[in-house]
PyMOL Python script that loads the backbone (N, CA, C, O; Angstrom):
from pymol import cmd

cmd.read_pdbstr("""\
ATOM      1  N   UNK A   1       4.349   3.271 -33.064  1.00  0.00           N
ATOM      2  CA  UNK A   1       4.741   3.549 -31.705  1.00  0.00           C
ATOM      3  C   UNK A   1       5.362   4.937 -31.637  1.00  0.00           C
ATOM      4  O   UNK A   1       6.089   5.282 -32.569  1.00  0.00           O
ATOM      5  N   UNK A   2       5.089   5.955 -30.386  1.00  0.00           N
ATOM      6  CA  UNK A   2       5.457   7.257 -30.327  1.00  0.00           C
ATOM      7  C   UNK A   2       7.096   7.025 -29.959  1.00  0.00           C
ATOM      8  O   UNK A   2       7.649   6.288 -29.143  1.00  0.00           O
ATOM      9  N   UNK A   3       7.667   8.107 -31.055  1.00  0.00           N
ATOM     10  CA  UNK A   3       8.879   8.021 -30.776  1.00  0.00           C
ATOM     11  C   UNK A   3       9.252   9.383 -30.644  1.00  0.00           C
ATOM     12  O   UNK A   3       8.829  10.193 -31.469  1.00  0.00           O
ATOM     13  N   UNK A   4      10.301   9.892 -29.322  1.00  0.00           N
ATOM     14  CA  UNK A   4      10.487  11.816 -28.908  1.00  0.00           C
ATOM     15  C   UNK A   4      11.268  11.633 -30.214  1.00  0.00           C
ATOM     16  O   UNK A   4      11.856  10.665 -30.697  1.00  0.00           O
ATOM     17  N   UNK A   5      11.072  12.895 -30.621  1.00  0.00           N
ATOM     18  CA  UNK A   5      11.725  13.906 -31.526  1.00  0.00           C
ATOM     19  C   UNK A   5      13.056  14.225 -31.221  1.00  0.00           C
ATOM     20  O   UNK A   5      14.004  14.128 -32.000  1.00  0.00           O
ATOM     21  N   UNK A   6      13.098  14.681 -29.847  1.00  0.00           N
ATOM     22  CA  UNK A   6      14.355  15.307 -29.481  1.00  0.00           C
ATOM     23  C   UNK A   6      14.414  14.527 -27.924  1.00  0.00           C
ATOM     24  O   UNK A   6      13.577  13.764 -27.440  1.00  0.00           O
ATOM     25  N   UNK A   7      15.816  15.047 -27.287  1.00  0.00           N
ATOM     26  CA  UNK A   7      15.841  14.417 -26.133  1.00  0.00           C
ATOM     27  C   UNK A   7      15.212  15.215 -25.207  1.00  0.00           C
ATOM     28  O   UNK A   7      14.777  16.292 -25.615  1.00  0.00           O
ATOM     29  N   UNK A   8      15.045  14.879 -23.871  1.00  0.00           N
ATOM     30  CA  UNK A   8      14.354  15.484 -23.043  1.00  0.00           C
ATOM     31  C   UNK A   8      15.402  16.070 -22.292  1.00  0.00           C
ATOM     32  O   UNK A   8      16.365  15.320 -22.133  1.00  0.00           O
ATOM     33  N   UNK A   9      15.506  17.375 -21.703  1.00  0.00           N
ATOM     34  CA  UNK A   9      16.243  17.848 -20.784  1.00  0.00           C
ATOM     35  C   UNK A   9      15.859  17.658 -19.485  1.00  0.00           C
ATOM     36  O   UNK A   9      14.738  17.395 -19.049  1.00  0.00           O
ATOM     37  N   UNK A  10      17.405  17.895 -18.622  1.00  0.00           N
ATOM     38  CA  UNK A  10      17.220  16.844 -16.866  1.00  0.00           C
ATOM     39  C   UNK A  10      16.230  18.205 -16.537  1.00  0.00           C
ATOM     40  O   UNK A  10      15.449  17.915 -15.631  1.00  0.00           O
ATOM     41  N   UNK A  11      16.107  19.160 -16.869  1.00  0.00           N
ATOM     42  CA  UNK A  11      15.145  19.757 -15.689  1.00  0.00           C
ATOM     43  C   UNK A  11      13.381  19.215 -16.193  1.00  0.00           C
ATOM     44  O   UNK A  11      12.376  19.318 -15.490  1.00  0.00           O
ATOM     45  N   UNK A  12      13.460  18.684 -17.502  1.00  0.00           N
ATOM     46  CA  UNK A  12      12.107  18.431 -17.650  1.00  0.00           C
ATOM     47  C   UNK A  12      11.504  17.215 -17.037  1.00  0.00           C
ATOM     48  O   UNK A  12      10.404  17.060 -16.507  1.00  0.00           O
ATOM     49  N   UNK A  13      12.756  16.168 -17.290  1.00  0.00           N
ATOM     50  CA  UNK A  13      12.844  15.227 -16.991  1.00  0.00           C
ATOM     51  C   UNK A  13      12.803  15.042 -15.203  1.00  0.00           C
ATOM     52  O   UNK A  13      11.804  14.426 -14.832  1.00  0.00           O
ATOM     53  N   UNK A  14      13.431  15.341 -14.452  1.00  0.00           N
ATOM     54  CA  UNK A  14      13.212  15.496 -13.271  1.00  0.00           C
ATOM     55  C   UNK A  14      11.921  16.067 -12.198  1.00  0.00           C
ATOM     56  O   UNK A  14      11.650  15.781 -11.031  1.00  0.00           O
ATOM     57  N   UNK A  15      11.122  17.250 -13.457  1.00  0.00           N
ATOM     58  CA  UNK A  15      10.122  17.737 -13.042  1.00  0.00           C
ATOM     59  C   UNK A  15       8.875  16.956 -13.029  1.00  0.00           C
ATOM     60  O   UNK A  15       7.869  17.069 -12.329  1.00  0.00           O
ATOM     61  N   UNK A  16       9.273  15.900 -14.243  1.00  0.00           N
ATOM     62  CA  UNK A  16       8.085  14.518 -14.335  1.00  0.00           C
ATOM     63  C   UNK A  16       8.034  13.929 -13.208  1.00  0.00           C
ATOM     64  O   UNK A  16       7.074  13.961 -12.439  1.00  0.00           O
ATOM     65  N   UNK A  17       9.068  13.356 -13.041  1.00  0.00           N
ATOM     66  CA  UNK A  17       9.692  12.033 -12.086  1.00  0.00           C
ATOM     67  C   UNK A  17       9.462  12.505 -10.571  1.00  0.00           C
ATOM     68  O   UNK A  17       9.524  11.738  -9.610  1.00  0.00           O
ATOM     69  N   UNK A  18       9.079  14.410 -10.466  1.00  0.00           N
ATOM     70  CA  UNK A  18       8.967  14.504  -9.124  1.00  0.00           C
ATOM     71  C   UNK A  18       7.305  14.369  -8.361  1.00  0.00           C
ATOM     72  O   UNK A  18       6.726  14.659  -7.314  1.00  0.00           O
ATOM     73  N   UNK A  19       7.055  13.736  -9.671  1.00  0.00           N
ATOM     74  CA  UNK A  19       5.124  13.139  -9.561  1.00  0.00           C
ATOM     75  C   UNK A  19       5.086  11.964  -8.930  1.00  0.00           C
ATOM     76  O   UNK A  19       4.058  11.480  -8.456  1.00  0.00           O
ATOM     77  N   UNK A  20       6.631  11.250  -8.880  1.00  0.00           N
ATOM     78  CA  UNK A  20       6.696   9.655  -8.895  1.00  0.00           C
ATOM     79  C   UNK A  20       6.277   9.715  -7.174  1.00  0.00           C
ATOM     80  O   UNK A  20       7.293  10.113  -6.604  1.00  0.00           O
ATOM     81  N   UNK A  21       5.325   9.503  -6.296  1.00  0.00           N
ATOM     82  CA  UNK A  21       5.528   9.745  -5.018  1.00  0.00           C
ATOM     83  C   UNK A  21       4.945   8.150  -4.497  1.00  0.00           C
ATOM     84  O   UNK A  21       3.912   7.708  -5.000  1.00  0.00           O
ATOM     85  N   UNK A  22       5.628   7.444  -3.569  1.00  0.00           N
ATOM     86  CA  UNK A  22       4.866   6.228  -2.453  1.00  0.00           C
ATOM     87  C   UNK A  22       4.143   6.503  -1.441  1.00  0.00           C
ATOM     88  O   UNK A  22       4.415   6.782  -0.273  1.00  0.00           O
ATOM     89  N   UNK A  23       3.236   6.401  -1.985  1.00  0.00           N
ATOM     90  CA  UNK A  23       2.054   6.445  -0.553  1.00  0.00           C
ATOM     91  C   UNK A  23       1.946   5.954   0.756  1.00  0.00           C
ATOM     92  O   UNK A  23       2.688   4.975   0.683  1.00  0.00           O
ATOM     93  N   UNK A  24       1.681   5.968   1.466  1.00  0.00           N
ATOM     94  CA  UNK A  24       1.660   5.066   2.873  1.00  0.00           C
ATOM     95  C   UNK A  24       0.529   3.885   2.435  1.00  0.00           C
ATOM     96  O   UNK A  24       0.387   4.059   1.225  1.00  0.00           O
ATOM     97  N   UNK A  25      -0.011   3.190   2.697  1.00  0.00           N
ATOM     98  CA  UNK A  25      -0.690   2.413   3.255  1.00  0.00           C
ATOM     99  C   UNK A  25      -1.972   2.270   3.396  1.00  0.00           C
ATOM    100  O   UNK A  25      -2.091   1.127   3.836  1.00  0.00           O
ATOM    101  N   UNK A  26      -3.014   2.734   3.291  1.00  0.00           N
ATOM    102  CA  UNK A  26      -3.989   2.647   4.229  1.00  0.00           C
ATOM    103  C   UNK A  26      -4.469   1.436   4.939  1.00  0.00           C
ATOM    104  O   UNK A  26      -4.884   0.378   4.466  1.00  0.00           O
ATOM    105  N   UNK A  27      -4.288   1.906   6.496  1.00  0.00           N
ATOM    106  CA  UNK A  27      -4.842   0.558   7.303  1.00  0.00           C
ATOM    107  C   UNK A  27      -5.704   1.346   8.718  1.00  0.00           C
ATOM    108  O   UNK A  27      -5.784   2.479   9.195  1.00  0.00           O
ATOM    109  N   UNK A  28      -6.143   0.247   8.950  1.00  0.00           N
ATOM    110  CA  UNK A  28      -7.603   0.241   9.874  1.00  0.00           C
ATOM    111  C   UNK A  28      -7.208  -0.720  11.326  1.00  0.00           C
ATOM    112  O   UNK A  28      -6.399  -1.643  11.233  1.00  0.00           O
ATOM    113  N   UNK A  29      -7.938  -0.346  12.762  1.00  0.00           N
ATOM    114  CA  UNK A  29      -7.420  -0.942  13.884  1.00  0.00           C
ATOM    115  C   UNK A  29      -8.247  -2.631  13.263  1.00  0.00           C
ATOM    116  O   UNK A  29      -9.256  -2.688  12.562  1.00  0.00           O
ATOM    117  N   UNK A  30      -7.499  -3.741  13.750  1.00  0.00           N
ATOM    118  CA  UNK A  30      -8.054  -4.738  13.821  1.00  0.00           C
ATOM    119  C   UNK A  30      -9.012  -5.001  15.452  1.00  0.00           C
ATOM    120  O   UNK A  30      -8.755  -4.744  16.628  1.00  0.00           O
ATOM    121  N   UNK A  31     -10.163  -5.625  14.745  1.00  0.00           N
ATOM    122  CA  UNK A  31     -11.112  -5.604  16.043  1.00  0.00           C
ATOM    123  C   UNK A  31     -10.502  -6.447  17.129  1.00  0.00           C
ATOM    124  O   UNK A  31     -11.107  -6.246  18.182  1.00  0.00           O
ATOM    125  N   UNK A  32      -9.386  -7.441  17.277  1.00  0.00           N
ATOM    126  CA  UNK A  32      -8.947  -7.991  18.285  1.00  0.00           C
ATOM    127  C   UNK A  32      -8.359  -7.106  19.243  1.00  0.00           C
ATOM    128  O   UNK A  32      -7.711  -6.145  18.829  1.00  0.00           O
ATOM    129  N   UNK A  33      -8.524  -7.340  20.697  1.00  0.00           N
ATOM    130  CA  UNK A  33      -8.352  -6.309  22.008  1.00  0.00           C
ATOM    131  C   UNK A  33      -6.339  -6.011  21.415  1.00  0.00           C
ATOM    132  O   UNK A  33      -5.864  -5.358  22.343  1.00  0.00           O
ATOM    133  N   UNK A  34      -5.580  -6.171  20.695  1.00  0.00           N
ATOM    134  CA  UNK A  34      -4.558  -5.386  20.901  1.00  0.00           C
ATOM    135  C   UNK A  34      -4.525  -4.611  19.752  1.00  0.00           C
ATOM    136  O   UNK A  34      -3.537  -4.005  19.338  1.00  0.00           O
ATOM    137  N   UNK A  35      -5.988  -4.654  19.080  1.00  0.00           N
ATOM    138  CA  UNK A  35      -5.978  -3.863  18.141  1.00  0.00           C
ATOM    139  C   UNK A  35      -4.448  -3.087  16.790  1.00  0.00           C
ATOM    140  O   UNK A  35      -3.606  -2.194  16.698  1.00  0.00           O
ATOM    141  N   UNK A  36      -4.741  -3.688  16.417  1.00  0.00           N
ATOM    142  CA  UNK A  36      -3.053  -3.501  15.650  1.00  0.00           C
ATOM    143  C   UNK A  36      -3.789  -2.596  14.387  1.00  0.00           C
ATOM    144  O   UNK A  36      -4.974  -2.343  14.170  1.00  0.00           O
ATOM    145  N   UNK A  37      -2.612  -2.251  13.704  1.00  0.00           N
ATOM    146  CA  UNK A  37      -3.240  -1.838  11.907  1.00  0.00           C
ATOM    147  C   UNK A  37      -2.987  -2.496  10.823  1.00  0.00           C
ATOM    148  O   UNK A  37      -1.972  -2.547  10.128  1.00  0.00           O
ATOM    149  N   UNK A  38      -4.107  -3.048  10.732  1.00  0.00           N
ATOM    150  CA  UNK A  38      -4.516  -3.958   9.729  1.00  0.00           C
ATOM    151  C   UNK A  38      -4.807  -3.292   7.747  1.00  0.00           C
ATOM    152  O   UNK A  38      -5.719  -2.553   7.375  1.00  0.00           O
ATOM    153  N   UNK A  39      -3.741  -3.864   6.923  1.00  0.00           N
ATOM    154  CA  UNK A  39      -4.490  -3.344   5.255  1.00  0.00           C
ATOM    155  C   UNK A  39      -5.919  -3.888   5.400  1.00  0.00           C
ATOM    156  O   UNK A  39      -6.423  -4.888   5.912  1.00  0.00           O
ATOM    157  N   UNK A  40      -6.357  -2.813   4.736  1.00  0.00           N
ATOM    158  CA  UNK A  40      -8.409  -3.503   4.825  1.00  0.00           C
ATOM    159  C   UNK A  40      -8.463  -4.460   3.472  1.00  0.00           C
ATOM    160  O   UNK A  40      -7.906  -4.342   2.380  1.00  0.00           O
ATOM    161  N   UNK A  41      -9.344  -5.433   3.989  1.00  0.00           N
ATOM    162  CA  UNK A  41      -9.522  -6.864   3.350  1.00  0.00           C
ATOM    163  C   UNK A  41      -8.770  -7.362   3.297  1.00  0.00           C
ATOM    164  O   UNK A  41      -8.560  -7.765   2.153  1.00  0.00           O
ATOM    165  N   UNK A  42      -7.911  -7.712   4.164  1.00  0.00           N
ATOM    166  CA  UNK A  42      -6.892  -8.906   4.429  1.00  0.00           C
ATOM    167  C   UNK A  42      -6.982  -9.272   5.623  1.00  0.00           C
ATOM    168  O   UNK A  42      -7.772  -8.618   6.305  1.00  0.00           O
ATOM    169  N   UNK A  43      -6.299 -10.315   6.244  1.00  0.00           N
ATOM    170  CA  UNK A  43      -6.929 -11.218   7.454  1.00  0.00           C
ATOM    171  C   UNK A  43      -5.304 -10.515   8.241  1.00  0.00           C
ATOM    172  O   UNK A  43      -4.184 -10.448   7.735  1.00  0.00           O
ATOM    173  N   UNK A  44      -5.811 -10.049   9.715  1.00  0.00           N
ATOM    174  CA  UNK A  44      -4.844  -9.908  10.732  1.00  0.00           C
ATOM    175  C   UNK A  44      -3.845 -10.603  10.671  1.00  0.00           C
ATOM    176  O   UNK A  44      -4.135 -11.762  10.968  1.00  0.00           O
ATOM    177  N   UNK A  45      -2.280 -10.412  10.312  1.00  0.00           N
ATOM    178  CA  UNK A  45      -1.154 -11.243  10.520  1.00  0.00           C
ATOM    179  C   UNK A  45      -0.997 -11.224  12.103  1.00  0.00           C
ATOM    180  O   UNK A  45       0.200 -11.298  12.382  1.00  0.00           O
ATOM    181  N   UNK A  46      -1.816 -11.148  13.252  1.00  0.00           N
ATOM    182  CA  UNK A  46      -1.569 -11.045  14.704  1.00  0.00           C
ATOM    183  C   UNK A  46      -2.202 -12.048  14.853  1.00  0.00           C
ATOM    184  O   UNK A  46      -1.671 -13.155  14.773  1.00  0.00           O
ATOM    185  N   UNK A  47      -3.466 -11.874  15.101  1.00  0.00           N
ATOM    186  CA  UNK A  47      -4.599 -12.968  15.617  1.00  0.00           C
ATOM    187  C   UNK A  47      -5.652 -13.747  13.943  1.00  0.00           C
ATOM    188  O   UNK A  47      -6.458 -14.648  14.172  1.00  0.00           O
ATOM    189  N   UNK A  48      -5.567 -13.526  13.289  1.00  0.00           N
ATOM    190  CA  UNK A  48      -6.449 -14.282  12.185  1.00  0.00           C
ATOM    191  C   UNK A  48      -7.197 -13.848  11.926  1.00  0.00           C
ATOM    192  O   UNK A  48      -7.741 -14.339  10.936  1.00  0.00           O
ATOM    193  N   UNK A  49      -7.785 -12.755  12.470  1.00  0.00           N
ATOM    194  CA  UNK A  49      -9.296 -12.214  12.163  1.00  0.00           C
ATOM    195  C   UNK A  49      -9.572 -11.752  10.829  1.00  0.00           C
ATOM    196  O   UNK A  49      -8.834 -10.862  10.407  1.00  0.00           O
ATOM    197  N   UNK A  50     -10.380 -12.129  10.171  1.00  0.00           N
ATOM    198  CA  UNK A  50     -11.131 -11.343   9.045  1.00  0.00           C
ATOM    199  C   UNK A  50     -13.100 -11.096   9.626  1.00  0.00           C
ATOM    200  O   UNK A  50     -13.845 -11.938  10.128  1.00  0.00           O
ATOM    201  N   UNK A  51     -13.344  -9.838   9.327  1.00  0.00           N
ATOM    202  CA  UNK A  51     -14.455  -9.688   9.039  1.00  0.00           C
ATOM    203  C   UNK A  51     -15.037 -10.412  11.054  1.00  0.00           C
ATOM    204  O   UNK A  51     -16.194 -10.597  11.428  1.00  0.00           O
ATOM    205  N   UNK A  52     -14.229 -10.550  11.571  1.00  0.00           N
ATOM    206  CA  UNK A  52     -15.126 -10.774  12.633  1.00  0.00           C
ATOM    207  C   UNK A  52     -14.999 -12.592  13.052  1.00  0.00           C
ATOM    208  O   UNK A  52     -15.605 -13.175  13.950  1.00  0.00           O
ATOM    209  N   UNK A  53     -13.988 -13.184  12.043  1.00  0.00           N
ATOM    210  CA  UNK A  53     -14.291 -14.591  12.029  1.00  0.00           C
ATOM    211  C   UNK A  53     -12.813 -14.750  12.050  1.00  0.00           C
ATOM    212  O   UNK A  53     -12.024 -13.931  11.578  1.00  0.00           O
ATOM    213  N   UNK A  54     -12.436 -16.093  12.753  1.00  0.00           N
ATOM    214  CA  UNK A  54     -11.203 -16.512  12.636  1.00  0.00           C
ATOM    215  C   UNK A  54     -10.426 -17.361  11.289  1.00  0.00           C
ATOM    216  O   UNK A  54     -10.559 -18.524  10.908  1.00  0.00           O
ATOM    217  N   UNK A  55      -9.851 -16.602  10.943  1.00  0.00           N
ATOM    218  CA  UNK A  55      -9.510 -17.390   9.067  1.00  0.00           C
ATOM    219  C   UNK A  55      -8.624 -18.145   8.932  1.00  0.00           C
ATOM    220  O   UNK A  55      -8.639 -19.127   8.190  1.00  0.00           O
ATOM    221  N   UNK A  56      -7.636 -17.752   9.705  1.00  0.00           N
ATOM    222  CA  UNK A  56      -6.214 -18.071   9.609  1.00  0.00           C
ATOM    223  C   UNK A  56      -5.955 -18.724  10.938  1.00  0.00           C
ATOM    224  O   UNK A  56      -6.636 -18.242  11.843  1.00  0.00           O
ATOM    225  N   UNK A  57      -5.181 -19.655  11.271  1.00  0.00           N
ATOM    226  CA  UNK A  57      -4.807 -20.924  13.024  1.00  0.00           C
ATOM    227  C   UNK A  57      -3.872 -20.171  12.829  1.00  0.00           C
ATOM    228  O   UNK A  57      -3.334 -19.920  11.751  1.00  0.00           O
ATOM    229  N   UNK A  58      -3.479 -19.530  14.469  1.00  0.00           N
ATOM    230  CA  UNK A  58      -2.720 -18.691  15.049  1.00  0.00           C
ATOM    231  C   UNK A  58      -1.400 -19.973  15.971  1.00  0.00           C
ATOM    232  O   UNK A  58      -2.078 -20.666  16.730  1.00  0.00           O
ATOM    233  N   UNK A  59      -0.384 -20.248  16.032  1.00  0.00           N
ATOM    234  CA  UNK A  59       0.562 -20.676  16.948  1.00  0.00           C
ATOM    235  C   UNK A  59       0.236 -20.573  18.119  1.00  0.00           C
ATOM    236  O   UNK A  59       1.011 -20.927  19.008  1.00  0.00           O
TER     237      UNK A  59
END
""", "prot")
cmd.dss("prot")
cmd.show_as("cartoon", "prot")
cmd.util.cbc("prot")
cmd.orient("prot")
C-alpha cells in the first residue's frame, strides 16, 4: 500500500481539495401540464409520471 514520504503542505493540500466541486443536478420538465423538474429516469414526485405512464398513485 502507497505510503507519502513526507507530509503534504496546506497550500498543496488545499489546491487538491479545490477540485472537490458539487454539481447541480441535472433535471428535465416533467410532461404533466405543471411541468416541474424532474431527475431523468425517475418517476415525478408531483403527479407519478414515468415515461408517459402513471407509476406511482398520487393522494
Amino acid at each position: 500500500m502507497a505510503v507519502p514520504k513526507r507530509k503534504m503542505s496546506r497550500s498543496n493540500t488545499r489546491h487538491r481539495r479545490a477540485q472537490w466541486k458539487a454539481s447541480v443536478p441535472q433535471t428535465i420538465p416533467c410532461p404533466c401540464p405543471r411541468r416541474e423538474r424532474v431527475v431523468p429516469h425517475r418517476a415525478c414526485t408531483h403527479c407519478g409520471l414515468y415515461r408517459g405512464r402513471q407509476v406511482v398513485d398520487q393522494p
